[in-house]
N, C-alpha and C positions, 0 to 999 in steps of 0.2 A: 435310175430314177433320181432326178435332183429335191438334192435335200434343202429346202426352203428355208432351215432354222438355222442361225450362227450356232458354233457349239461355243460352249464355256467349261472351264476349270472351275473345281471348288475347291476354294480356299479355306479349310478349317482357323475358325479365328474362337478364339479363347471368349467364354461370356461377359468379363470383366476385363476394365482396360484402368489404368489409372484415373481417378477421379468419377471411377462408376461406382455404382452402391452396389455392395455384392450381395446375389441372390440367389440363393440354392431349393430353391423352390421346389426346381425341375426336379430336381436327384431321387430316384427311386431307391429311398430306405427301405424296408419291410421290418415288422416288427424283431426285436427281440423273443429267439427262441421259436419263430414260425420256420426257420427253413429245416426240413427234414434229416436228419443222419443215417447213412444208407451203412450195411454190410461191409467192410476193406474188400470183400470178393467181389462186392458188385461190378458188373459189364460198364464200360464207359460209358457206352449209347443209353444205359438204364440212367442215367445220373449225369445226362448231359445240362438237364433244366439246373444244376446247384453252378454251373459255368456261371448263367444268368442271375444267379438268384445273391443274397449277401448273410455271411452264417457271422449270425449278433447271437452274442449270450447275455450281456450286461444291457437291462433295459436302463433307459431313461432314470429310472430311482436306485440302480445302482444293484439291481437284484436279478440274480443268476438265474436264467429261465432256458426252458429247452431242452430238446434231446440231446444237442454238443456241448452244454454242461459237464466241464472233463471232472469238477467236484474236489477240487486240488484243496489240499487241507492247511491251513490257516499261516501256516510257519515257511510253506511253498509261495504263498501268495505276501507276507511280507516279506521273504528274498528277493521278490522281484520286485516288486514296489522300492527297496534299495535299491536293489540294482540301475532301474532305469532312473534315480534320482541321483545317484551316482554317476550316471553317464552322464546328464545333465549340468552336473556343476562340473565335472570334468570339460565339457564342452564349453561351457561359460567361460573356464576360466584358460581356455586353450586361446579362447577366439579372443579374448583381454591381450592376450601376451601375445598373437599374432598384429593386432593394434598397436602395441605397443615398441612393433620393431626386434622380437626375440623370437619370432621365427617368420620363413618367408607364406606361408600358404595353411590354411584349415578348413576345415569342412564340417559343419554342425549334423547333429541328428536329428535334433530338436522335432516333437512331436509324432517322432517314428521310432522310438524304445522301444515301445511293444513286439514290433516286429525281431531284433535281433535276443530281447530279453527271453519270451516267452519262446520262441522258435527253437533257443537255444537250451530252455528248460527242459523243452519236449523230446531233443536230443541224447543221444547215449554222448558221455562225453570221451569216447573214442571214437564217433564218428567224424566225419571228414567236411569241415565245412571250405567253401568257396566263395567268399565275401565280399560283397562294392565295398565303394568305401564309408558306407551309413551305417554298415553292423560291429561297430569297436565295442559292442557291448558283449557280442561273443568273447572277447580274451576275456573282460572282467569277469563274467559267469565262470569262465573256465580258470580261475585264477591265477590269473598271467598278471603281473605284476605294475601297477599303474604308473611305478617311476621309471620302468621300462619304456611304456607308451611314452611318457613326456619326454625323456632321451632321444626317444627316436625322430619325435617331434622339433626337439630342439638342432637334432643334431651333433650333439657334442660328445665328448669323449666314451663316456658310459650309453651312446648308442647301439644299442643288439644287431643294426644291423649295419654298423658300422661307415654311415654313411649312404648308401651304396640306396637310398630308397626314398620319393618324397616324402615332408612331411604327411601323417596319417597314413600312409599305405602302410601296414603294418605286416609281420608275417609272423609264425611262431610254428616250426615244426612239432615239437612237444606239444602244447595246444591245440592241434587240428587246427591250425588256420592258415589258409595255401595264401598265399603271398599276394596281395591287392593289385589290380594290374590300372592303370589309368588307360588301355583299351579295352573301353566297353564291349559287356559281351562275353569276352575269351572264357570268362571262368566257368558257364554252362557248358561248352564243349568238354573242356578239361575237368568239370566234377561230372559228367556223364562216362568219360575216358575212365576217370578213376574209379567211378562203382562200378562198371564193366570188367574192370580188373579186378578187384574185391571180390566179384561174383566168379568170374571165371578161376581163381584160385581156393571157390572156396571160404572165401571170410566171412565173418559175422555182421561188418562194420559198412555202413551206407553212408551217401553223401548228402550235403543240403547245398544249394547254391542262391547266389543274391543275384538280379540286376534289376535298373528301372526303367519303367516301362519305355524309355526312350530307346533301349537297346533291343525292346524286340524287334526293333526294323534292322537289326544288325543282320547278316547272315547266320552268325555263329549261332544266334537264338535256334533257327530252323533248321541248322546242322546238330544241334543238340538233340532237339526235339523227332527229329527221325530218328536217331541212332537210338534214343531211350525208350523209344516207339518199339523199334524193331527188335530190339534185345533186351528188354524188356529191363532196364538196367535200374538197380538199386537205389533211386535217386529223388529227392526232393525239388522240385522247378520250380523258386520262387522271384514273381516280378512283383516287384514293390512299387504300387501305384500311388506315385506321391503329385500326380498331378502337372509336374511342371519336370521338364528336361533342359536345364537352366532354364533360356526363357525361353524357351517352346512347350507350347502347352501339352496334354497327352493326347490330344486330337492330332496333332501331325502325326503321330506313330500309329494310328487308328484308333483310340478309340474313343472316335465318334461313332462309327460305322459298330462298335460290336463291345464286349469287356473284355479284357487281354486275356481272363481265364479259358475263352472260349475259343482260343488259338488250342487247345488242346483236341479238340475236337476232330478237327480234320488227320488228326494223327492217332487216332484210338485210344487217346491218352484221358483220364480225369480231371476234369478241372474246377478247385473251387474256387468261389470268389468268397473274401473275409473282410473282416469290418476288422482294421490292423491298427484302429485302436482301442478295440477292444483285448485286452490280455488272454481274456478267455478263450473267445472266439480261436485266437492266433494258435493260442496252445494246442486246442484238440481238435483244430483243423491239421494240424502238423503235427499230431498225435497220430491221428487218421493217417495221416500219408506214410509216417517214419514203418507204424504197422503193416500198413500193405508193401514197403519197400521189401520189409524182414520176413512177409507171407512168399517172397519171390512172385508179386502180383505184378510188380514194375513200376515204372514213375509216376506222380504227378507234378501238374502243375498250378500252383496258388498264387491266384492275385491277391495279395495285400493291401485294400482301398486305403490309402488314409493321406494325409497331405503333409508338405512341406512347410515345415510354418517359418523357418528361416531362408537367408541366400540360399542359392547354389552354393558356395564356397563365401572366403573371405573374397574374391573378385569379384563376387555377382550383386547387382544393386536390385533385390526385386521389386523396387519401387516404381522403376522403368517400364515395368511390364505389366504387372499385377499390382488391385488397390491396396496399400495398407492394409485395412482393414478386413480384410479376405480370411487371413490366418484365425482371425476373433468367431468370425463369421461359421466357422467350417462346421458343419452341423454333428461332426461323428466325438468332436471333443478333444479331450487331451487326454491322453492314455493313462497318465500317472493320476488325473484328479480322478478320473472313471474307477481307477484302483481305488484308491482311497475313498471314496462313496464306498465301494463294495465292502471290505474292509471294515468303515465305521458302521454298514448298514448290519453286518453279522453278529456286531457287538465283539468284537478282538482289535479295534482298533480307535485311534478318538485324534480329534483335532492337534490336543498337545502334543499326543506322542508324534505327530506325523511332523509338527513343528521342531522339534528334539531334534527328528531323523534328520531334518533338513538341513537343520546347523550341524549335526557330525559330517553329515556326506561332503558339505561345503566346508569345515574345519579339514575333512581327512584330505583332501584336496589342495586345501591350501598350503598345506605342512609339507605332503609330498613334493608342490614346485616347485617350492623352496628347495627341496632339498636335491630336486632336477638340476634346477637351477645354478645352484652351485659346481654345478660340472661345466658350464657353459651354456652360452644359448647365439640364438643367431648372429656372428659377425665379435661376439666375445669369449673367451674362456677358451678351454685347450678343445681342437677336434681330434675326432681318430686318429690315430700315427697313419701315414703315409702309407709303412709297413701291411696294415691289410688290405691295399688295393690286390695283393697277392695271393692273400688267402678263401677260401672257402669254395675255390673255383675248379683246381683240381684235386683230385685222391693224391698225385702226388706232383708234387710240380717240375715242369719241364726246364732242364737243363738252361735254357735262352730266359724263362723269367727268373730263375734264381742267379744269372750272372746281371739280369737289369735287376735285382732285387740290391744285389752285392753293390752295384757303381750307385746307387742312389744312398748306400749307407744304413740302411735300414734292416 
């Protein structure tokens, strides 16, 4: 039978283009505190509507409402409120001195702290995290050392990884935090690899892994997510839905068609979706999960809505693609003022002091890159000796690199 109708392609196109007024109209928020919190034991297929649904704890006025109310006591919640204000001016002042010609390349977080602070709270801090490169907030939690970070960034002498890594990819064995890979993707395989091992030996210690939502069209996403399906493997699956994969909106990776949480589905796996800049929300969403890993119930997988309010990187112009005024626009807020409402609304916390904070974090900051700095930065000051292109590669080194170690004088 001939078919009478031309066919056509659909092309997902983002709502907003430069010089459109942005309108989030559509976006099905749900109240604060309406989406339900189920049992860690419960059945995936009982608990597939929380895929669809979005777990808010912080309403509108700043007040904890709901059953996923984790209830973190006052001293938990200004740690983090530092924290993510500390990543922030950190960022600030990374993306300054990549402007400025003292390093080649950086990468902002900017309005997605929540996601690595709070995720990271929820964690045991021996567990095994697997990181894009939006979570630098994990080493600071973990207290991994900030003039480390700007070394590595800078590159120069007193870099930990002595070269051998771009700026921001960061790694820290001590720290749990497996080495940043610039192919998207990989580290969902390799943190399902690792809790599988954790579990088959025996260990106490589970994984959390990052990527965005542009890498679930990876393969590695659905090579992960079978194996943590089928062995039930200790592991947190988190896609941090920031909306934009440089400049491809999250409609090319799907989802128009569906919310990434619900990619777990087809795999018998849990999936929630979280309002990722809410702190709350983030934390005892990945409270929930870290618990079911440690009940040997198996993986989830959590979307983290929240958006991108800076570039891609220092190379991406989002101007090109997206309005301005989009980032102002985004209806779920900015994680650290959302903190701070809650915070001033409990009565432990007030305007000045959060004023205070902000000039420490931005003084502690500026003192340490100074003091980076002084080691070298991009194209001045001493780099790594030569000498560890040698090291760190094998247990012991083969006869042929220590005679070219020898003729180079090192």
């Amino acid at each position: 039978m001939k078919n009478e109708q031309r066919l056509s392609l659909h092309i997902p196109e983002p709502a907003h283009r430069p010089g459109d007024k942005p309108d989030f109209s559509d976006l099905q928020i749900p109240e604060a505190g309406s989406v339900r919190r189920p049992d860690i034991g419960a059945r995936p297929r009982e608990i597939s509507d929380l895929a669809y649904a979005l777990i808010r704890v912080l309403d509108n006025d700043g007040n904890a409402v709901g059953q996923w109310n984790p209830k973190l006591a006052p001293d938990t919640l200004k740690r983090g409120l530092r924290l993510m204000m500390l990543v922030r001016a950190y960022d600030d002042r990374m993306y300054r001195a990549q402007r400025q010609g003292k390093t080649s390349f950086y990468m902002k977080c900017t309005g997605e702290e929540a996601v690595a602070i709070a995720q990271g709270s929820a964690l045991d801090e021996n567990d095994m995290c697997f990181p894009s490169y939006r979570q630098q907030g994990l080493l600071l939690l973990r207290g991994y050392p900030l003039f480390d970070m700007m070394c590595q960034v800078y590159s120069n002498e007193k870099d930990p990884l002595k070269g051998r890594q771009l700026p921001i990819m960061y790694s820290s064995k001590e720290k749990g935090f497996f080495s940043i890979s610039g192919n998207l993707g990989t580290q969902f395989s390799q943190a399902v690899g690792w809790a599988m091992a954790s579990a088959y030996k025996g260990d106490t210690r589970i994984a959390s892994t990052w990527i965005g939502e542009g890498s679930t069209a990876e393969g590695d996403f659905h090579h992960a997510l079978t194996f943590a399906s089928v062995y039930r493997a200790p592991v947190i699956l988190n896609v941090v839905n920031n909306q934009w994969a440089i400049s491809s909106f999250q409609g090319i990776a799907g989802g128009e068609q569906s919310t990434f949480a619900s990619r777990a589905i087809g795999y018998g796996l849990p999936g929630l979706r979280v309002d990722g800049n809410d702190f709350l929300a983030v934390y005892a969403a990945t409270q929930w999960a870290a618990e079911r890993a440690r009940a040997n119930l198996g993986a989830t997988l959590i979307e983290l809505y929240t958006y991108r309010m800076e570039g891609h990187s220092t190379s991406d112009d989002p101007s090109r693609y997206r309005p301005s005024e989009e980032p102002i626009e985004w209806p779920l807020g900015d994680p650290i003022k959302r903190l701070k409402t809650h915070l001033i609304g409990l009565g432990v916390w007030t305007e000045k002091e959060h004023e205070e904070l902000h000039k420490d974090v931005v003084e502690e900051v500026r003192a340490v890159n100074k003091e980076a700095e002084a080691h070298g930065t991009l194209g001045q000051g001493q780099l790594p000796s030569a000498k560890t292109m040698f090291e760190d590669v094998f247990r012991e080194m083969p006869w042929n690199l220590r005679r070219q170690r020898q003729e180079m004088g090192v």
